[in-house]
GULOLO-442504 format. One record per atom (N, C-alpha, C): residue number from 0; atom name; x, y, z. Coordinates in pm, 1 decimal, padded with zeros to 6 digits. Last residue first. Layout:
// GULOLO-442504
node num->NUM&atome->CA&px->X&py->Y&pz->Z;
...
//
This chain:
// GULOLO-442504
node num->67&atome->N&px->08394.0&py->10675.5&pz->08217.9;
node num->67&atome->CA&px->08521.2&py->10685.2&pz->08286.3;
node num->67&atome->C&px->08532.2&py->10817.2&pz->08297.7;
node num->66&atome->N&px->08179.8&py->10463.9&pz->08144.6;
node num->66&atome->CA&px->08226.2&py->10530.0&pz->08290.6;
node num->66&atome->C&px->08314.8&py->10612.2&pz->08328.7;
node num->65&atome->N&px->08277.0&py->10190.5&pz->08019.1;
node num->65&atome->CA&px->08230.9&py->10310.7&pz->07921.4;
node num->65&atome->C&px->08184.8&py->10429.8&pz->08039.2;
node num->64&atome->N&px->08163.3&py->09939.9&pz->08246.7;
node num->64&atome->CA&px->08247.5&py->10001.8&pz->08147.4;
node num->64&atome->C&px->08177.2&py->10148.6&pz->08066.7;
node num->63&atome->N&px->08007.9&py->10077.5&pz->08595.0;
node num->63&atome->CA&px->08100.0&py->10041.9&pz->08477.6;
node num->63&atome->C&px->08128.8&py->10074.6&pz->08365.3;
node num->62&atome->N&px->07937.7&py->10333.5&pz->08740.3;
node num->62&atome->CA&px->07914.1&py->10155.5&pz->08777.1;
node num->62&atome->C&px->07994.7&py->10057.2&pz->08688.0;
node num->61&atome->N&px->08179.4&py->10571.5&pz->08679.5;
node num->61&atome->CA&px->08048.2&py->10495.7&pz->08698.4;
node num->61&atome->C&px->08094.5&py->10396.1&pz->08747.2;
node num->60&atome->N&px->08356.0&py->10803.0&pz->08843.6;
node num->60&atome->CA&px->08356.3&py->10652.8&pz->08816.9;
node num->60&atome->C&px->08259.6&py->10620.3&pz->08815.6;
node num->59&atome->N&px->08329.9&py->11048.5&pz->08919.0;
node num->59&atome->CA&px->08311.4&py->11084.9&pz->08785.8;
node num->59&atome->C&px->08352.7&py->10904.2&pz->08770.6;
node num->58&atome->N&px->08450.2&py->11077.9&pz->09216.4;
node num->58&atome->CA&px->08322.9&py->11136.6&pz->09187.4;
node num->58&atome->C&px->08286.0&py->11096.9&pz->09074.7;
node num->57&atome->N&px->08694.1&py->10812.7&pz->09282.4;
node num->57&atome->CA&px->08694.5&py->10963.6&pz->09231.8;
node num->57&atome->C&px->08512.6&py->10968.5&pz->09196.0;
node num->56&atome->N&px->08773.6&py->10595.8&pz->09542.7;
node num->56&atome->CA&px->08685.1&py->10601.4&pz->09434.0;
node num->56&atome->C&px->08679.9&py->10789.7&pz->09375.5;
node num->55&atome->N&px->09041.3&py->10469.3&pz->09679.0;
node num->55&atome->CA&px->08906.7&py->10541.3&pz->09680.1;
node num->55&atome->C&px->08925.3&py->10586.3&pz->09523.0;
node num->54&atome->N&px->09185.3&py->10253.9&pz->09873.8;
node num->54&atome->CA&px->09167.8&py->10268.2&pz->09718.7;
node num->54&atome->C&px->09013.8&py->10365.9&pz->09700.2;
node num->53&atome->N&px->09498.6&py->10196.9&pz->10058.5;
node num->53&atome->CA&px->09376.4&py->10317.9&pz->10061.3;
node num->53&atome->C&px->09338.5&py->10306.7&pz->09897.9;
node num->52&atome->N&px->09646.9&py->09899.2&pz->10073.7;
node num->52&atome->CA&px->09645.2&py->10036.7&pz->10035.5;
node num->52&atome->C&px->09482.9&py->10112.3&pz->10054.1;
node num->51&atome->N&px->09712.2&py->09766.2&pz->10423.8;
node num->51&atome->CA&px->09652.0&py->09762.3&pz->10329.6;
node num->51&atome->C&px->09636.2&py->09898.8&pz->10264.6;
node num->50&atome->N&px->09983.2&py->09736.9&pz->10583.6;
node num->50&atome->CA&px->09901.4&py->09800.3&pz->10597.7;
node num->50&atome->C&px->09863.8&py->09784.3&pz->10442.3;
node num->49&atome->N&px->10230.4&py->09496.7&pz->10809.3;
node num->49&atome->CA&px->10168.5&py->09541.2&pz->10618.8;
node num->49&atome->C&px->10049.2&py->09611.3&pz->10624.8;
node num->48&atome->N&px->10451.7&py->09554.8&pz->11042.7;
node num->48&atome->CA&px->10347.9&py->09555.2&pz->10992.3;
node num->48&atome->C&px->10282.1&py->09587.9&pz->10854.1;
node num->47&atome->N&px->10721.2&py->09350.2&pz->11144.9;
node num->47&atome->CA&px->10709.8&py->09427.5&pz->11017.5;
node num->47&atome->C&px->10497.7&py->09402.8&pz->10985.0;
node num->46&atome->N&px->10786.6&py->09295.8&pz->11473.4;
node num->46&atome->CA&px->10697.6&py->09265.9&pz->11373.2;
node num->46&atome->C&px->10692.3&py->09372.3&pz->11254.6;
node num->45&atome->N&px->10989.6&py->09227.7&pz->11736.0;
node num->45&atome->CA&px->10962.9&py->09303.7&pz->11592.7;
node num->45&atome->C&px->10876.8&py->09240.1&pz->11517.3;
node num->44&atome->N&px->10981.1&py->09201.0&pz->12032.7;
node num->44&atome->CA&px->11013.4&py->09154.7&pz->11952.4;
node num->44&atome->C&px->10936.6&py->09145.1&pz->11827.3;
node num->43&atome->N&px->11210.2&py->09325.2&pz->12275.2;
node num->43&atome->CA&px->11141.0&py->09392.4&pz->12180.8;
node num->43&atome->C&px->11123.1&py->09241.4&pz->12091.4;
node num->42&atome->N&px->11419.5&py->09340.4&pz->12489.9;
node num->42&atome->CA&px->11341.2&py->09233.9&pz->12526.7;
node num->42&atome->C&px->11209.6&py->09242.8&pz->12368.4;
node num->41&atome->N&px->11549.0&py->09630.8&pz->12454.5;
node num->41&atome->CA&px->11620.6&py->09481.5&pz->12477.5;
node num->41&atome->C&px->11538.3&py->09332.9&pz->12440.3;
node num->40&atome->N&px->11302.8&py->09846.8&pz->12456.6;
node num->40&atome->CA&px->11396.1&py->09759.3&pz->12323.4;
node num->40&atome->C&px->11469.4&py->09624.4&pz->12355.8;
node num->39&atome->N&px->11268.6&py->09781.4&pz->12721.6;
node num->39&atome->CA&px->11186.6&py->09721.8&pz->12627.2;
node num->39&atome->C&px->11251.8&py->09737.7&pz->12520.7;
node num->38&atome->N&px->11544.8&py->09873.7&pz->12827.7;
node num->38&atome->CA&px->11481.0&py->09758.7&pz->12907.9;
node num->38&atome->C&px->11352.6&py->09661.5&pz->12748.2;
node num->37&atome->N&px->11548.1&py->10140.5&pz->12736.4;
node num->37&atome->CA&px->11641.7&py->10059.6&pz->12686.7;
node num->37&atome->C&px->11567.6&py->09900.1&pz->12719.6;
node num->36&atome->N&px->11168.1&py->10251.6&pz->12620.7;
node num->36&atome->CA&px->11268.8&py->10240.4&pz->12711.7;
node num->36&atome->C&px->11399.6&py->10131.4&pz->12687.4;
node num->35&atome->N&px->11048.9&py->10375.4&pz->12314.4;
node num->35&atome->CA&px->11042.1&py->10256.4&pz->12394.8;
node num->35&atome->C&px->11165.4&py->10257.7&pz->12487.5;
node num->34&atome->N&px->11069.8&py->10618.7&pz->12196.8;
node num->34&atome->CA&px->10915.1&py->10569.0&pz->12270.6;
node num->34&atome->C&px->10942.9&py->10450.3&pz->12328.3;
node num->33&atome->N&px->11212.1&py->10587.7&pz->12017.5;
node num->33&atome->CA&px->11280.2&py->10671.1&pz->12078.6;
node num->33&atome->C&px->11147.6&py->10650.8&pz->12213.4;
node num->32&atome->N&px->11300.7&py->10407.3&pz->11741.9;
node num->32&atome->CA&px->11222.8&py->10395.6&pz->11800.1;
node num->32&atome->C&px->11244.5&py->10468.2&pz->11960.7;
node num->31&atome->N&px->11624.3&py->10500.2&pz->11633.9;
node num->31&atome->CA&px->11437.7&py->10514.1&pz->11567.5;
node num->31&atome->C&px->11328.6&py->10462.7&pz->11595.8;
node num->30&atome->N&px->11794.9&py->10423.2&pz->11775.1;
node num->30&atome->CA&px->11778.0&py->10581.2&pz->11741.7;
node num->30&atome->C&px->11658.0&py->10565.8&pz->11713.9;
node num->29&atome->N&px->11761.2&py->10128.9&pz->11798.8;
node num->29&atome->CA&px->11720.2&py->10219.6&pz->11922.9;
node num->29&atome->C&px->11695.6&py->10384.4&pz->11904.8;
node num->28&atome->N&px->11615.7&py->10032.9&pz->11467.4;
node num->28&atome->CA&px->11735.4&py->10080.7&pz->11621.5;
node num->28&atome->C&px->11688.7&py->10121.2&pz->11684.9;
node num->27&atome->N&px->11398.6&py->09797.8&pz->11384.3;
node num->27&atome->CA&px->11415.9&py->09960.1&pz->11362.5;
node num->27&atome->C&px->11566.2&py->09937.9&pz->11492.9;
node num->26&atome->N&px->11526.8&py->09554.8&pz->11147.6;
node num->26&atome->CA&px->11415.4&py->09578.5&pz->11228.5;
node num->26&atome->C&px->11442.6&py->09749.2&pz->11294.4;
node num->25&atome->N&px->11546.1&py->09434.8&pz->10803.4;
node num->25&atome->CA&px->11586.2&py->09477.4&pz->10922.6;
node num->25&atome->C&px->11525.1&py->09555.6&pz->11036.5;
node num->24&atome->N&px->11333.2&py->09459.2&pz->10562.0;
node num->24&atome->CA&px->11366.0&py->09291.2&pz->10700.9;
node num->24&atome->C&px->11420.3&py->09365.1&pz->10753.0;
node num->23&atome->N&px->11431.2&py->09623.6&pz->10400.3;
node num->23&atome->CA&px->11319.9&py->09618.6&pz->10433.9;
node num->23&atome->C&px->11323.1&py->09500.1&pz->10576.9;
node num->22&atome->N&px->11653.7&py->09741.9&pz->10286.3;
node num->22&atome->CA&px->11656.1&py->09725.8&pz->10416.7;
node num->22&atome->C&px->11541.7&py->09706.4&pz->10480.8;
node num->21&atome->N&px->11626.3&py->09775.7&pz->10019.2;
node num->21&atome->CA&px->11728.7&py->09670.4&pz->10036.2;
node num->21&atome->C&px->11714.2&py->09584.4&pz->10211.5;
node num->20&atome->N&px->11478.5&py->09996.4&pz->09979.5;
node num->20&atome->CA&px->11427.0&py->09839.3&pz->09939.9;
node num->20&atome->C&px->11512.8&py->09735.5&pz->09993.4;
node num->19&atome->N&px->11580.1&py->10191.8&pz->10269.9;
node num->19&atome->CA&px->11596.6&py->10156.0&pz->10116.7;
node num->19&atome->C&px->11518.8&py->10020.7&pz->10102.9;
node num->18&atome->N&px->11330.9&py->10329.6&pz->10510.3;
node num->18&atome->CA&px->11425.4&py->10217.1&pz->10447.7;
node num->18&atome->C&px->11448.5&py->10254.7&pz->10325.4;
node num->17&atome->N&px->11220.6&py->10449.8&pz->10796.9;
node num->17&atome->CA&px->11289.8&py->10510.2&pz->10649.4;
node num->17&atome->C&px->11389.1&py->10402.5&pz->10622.4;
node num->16&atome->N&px->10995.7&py->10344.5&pz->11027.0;
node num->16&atome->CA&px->11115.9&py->10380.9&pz->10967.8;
node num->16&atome->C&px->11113.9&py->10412.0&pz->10820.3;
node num->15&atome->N&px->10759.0&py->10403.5&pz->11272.9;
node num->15&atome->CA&px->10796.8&py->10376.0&pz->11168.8;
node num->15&atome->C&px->10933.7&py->10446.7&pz->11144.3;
node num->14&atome->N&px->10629.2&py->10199.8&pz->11536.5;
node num->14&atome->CA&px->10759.3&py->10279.3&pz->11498.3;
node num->14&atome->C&px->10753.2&py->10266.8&pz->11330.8;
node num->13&atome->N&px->10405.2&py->10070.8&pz->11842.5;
node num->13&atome->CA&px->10449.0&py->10098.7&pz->11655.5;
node num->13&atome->C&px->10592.9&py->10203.7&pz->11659.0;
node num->12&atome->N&px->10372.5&py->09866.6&pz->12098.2;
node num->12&atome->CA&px->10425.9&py->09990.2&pz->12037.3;
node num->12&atome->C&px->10467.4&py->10003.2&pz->11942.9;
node num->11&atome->N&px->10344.9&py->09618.1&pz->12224.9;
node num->11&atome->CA&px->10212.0&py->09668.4&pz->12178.3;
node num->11&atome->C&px->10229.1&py->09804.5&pz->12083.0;
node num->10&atome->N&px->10542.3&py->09494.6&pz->12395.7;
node num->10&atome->CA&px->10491.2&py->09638.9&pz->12418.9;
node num->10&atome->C&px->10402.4&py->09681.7&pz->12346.8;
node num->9&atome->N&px->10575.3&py->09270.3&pz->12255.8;
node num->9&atome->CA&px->10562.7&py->09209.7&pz->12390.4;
node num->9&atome->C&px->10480.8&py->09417.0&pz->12455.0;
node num->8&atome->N&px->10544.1&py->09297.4&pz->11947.3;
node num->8&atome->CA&px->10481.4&py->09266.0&pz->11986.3;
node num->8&atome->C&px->10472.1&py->09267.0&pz->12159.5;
node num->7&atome->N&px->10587.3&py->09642.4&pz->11819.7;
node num->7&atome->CA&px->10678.5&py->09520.1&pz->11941.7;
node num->7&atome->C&px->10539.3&py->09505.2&pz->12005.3;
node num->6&atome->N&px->10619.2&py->09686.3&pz->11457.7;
node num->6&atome->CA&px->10518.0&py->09690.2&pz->11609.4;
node num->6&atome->C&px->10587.1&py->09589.1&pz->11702.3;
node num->5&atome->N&px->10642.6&py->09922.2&pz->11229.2;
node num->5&atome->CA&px->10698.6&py->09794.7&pz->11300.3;
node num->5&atome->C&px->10652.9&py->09773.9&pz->11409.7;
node num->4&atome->N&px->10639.6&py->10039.0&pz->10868.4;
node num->4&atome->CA&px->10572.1&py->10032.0&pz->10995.2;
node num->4&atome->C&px->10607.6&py->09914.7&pz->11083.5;
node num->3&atome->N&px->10863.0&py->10194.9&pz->10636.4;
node num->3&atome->CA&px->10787.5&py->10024.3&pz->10677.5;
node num->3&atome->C&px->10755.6&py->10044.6&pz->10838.0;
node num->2&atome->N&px->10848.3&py->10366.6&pz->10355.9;
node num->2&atome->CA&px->10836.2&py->10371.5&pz->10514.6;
node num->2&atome->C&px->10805.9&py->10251.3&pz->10543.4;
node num->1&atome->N&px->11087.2&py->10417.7&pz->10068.9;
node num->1&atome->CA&px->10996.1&py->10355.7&pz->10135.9;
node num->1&atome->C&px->10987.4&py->10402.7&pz->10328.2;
node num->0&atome->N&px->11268.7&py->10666.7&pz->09919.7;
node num->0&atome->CA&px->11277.8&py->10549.1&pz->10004.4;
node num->0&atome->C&px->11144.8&py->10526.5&pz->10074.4;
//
């Protein structure tokens, strides 16, 4: 199962969760964001953050074709 990263915008505070594909849009619970007080979960309002992939380069990649 996937991790989807979530940030409250009005608190500035990340949370990540454990989703199925299915449960990607739903936003985290109160069990799984344990850093934010009842008051700021109440008032919370969720952003599903997209983090760009990590693409590094191995030692033995030339400049190009026939490189490999």
């Amino acid at each position: 199962m996937p991790m989807y990263e979530w940030k409250d915008n009005k608190s500035g505070k990340k949370t990540t969760v454990l989703r199925s594909f299915d449960g990607y849009l739903d936003p985290p619970t109160k069990e799984e964001s344990p850093d934010l007080t009842e008051e700021e979960f109440q008032q919370a309002d969720w952003e599903r953050v997209i983090n760009a992939p990590s693409i590094t380069k191995g030692p033995n990649w030339g400049a190009g074709k026939g490189y490999w």
